[in-house]
N, C-alpha and C positions, 0 to 999 in steps of 0.2 A: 478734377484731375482727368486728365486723357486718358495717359499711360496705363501699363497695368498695377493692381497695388500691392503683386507678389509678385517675385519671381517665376516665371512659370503658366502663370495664369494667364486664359487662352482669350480671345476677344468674342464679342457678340457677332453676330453677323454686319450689325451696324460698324463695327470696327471701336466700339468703344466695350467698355467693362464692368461685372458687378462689383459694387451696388449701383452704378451708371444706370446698370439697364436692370430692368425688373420684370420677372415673367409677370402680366396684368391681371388676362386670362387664358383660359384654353377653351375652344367652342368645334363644334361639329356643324357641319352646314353640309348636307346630302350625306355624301358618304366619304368627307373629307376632315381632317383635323386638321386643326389652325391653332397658333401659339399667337397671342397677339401682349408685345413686349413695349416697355416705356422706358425709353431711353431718354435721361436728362438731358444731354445736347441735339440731339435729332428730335423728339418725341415719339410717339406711338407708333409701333408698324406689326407688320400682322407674317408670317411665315408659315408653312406649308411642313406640315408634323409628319415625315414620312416614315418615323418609325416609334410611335408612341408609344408609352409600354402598356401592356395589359390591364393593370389597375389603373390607368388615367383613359384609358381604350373603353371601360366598363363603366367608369365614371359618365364620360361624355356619352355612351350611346344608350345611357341612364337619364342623365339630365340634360345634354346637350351643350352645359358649360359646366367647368369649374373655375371657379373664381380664386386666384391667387393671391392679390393685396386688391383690397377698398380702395378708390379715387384718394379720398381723404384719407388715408392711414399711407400714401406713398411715398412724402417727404420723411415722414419716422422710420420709415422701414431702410429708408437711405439710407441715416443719419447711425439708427442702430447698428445697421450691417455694417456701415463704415469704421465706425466706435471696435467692432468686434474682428474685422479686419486688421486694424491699427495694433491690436493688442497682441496678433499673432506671431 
């Protein structure tokens, strides 16, 4: 599905929608944060975190990534969110 699957509900930057798009991971590269997202009809792309909050800000300048879904656990995490959308 394109559209949104609630009323209300705001699009990605991609212009498509959760569960569509899935934060992947978050990474620090210098002194920058980066969201980098997986959208089922576009794929991968990476954005520019200009106001991250404090516990994901300590996280990355800790580990330098947090990792949001596994490669393999993306399709489930669709399928679930979807499941739990539908029911709302």
């Amino acid at each position: 599905m394109e559209g949104p699957y609630y009323e209300g509900q705001r699009p990605q930057e991609c212009g498509h929608y959760f569960p569509d798009v899935l934060r992947f991971l978050d990474i620090k590269r210098e002194k920058v944060y980066y969201r980098v997202l997986d959208c089922f009809h576009c794929g991968r792309y990476t954005i520019e975190l200009l106001d991250p909050s404090k516990e994901l800000k300590a996280r990355l300048d800790r580990n330098g990534v947090d990792i949001a879904v596994l490669v393999r656990d993306i399709p489930e995490v669709r399928k679930r969110e979807l499941a739990r959308l539908l029911q709302l």
